[in-house]
C-alpha positions, 0 to 999 in steps of 0.5 A: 156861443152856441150855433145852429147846425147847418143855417144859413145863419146864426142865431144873433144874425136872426135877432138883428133881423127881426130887431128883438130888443130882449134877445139874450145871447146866453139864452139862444135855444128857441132862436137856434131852433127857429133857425135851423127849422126856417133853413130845413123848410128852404131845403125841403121846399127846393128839392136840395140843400145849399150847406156844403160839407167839409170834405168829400164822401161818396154816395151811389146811383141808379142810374137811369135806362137812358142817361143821356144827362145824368142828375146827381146831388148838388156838389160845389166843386170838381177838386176831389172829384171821382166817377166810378161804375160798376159793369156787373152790378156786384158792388165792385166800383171798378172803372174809373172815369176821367172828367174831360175826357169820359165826361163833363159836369154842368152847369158850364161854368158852374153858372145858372140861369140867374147869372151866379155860381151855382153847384154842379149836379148833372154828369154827362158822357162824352167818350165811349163809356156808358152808365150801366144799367142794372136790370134789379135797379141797382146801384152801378154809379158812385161819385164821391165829391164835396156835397153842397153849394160852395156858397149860400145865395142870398134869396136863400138866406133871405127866404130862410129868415123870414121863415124862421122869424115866423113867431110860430118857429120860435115857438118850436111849431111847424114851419113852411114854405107853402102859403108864403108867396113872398118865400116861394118868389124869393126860392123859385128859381133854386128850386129842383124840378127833378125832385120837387113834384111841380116844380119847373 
């Protein structure tokens, strides 16, 4: 059975949703497309995207004049964790941090403000190292972590049904969030507001 790459669903799950009685478990292409299409527009819309990768890999930051908090992308957990900077900014990542002592990971206790575990994407420092700043705006933080949420939350999933449920997914049209109220109540509190323009 084919699947649908990084959904927050399969497409059999969607056709239960939607009750369509001539679903074809052998003819999926437009319901995997629906799918994937419903789960990107969640993505796009909240700044972020909740699948979680297999394993870890690392991805370099600019980092800000004044980091006091310093905002990464959403990683599910600190097994496999590593902070390094680069003093000069010559592309040598060659100081090490060590989480509890020259920085902590937030949200504490990996909960958000809706009471459920989350992923973490904030760095701060607490010792007496410091984010360097490049003067040319390069790149001198590298966090090499297991990128996603370590799971789906159901608003999410549910957000991303009824998106992809839409007739005009099924049909490969475009797909969105804006213009659907229920969706946007649904995704709200996931959203980034340091990558979405108007977001809280």
């Amino acid at each position: 059975m084919a699947v649908a790459t990084n959904s927050y669903f399969e497409p059999d799950q969607l056709a239960a949703y939607m009750k369509d009685p001539e679903y074809n478990a052998n003819d999926q292409a437009a319901y995997i497309s629906a799918c994937e299409a419903g789960c990107r527009a969640v993505d796009a819309w909240c700044g972020r995207r909740f699948y979680l990768d297999t394993g870890v890999s690392a991805r370099q930051y600019v980092a800000p004049r004044y980091p006091v908090r310093f905002l990464v992308d959403d990683f599910a957990t600190t097994t496999g964790l590593l902070v390094a900077t680069d003093e000069d900014a010559d592309g040598t990542f060659e100081t090490s941090w060590t989480i509890g002592t020259d920085f902590r990971v937030f949200p504490v206790n990996q909960i958000g403000h809706t009471g459920e575990t989350v992923a973490y994407y904030e760095l701060v420092p607490t010792g007496t190292k410091s984010f360097p700043v490049s003067t040319y705006g390069l790149p001198t933080v590298q966090v090499t972590a297991k990128w996603g949420w370590p799971s789906v939350p159901p608003p999410v999933k549910r957000g991303g049904f009824i998106l992809a449920a839409n007739l005009d997914a099924l049909r490969g049209g475009p797909v969105t969030v804006d213009g659907n109220e229920m969706v946007q109540r649904l995704l709200q509190p996931y959203r980034r507001g340091d990558r979405v323009f108007g977001a809280a």
